[in-house]
C-alpha positions in Angstrom: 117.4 101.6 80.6 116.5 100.5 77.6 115.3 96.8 76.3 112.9 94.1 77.4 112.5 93.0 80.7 110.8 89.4 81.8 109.7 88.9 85.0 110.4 85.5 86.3 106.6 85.1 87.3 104.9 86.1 84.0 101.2 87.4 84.9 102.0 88.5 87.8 102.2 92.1 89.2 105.3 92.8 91.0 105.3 94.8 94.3 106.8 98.0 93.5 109.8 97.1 95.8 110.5 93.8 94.1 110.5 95.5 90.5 112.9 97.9 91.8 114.8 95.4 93.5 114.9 93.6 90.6 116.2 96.6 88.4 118.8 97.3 90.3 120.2 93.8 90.1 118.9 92.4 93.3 116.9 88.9 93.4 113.7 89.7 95.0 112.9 86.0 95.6 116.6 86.5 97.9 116.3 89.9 99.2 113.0 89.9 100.8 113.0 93.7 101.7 109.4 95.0 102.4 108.5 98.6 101.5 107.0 100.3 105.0 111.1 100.1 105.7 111.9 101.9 102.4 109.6 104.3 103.1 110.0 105.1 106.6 113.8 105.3 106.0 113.4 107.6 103.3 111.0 110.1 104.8 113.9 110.3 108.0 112.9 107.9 110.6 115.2 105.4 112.2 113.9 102.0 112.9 115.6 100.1 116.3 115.6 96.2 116.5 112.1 94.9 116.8 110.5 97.7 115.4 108.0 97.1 112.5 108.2 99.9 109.7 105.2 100.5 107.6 104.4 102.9 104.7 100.8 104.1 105.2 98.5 105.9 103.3 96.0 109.3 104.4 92.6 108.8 103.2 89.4 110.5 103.2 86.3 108.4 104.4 82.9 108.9 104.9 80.8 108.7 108.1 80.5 105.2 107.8 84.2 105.0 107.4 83.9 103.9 103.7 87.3 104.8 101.8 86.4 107.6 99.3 89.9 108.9 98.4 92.6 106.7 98.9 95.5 109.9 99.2 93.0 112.2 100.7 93.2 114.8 98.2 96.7 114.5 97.9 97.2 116.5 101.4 99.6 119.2 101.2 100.9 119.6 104.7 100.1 116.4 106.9 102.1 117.7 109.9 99.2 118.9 112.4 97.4 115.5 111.5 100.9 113.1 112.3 101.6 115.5 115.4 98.2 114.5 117.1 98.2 110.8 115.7 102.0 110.5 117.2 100.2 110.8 120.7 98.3 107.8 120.5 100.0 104.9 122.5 98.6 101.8 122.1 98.9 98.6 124.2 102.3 99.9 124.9 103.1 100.4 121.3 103.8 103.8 120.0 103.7 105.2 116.6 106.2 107.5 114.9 105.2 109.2 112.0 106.9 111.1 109.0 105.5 112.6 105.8 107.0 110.9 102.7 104.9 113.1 100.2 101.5 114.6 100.0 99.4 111.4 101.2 102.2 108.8 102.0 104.1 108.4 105.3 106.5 106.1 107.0 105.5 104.7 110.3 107.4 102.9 113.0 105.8 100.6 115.3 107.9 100.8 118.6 107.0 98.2 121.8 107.6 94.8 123.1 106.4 92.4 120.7 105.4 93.3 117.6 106.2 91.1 114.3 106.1 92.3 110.6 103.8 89.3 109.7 101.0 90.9 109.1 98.7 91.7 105.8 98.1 95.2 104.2 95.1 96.8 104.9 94.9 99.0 101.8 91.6 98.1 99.7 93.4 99.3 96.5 91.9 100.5 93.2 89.2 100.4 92.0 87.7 99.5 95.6 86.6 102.3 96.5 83.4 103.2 99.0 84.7 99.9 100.8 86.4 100.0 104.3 90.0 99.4 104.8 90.8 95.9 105.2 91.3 94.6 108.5 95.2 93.6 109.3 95.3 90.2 109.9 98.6 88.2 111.6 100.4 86.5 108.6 100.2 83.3 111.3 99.2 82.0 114.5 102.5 83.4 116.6 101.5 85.6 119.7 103.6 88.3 118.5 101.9 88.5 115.2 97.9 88.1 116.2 99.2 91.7 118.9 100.5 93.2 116.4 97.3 93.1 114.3 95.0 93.9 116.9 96.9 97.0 117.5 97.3 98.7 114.4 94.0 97.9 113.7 93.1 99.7 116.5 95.1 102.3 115.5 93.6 102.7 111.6 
């Protein structure tokens, strides 16, 4: 591709999924797609109604739990580490898990319940030696405040 491109909200930074969206032709103010779907799908998993797909991060933190490296080291073969955490059943919520590259991975919330409203946890650049951000419910519905509280218990 080759030419100028304006985004419609200038000074803003657009989510990587919207600026693809967007390239492709796609109105990301219409098609609302989130990425933990694109990623999940794309690493091989296959989300059921109600589910709530998620892209997630490995990190490396300290004893305090302070973030110290966001991809933790770029982890060359995560599967011993999503084998054990694909054990943990939460609140009647379980987790699948599958690699997308080095640090990333799709997840797949499965249970009764659960709502995608919810905020990202990732501190981001620049923010390091911080704790990952708590998930907090996107609003007040019953479904979204559970859905919270268990992947935070989770992280």
């Amino acid at each position: 591709i080759c030419g100028l491109v304006e985004l419609k909200f200038q000074g803003a930074t657009p989510t990587s999924e919207g600026a693809h969206f967007s390239l492709f032709g796609y109105n990301p103010e219409v098609y609302k797609i989130r990425r933990g779907i694109i990623t999940a799908t794309g690493a091989g998993l296959k989300a059921k109604k109600g589910d709530v797909a998620l892209r997630g991060n490995f990190a490396t933190v300290d004893k305090k739990l302070n973030m110290i490296d966001r991809r933790a080291g770029r982890i060359k073969n995560p599967e011993p580490l999503i084998k054990t955490l694909e054990r943990i059943k939460i609140d009647g919520v379980r987790f699948l898990l599958k690699s997308a590259m080095e640090h990333r991975l799709g997840i797949i919330m499965r249970g009764k319940n659960l709502s995608p409203d919810i905020s990202d946890g990732d501190p981001h650049y620049g923010k390091l030696g911080k704790k990952a951000r708590k998930i907090k419910p996107l609003n007040k519905s019953a479904n979204a405040v559970f859905t919270a509280k268990v992947l935070n218990k989770f992280l």
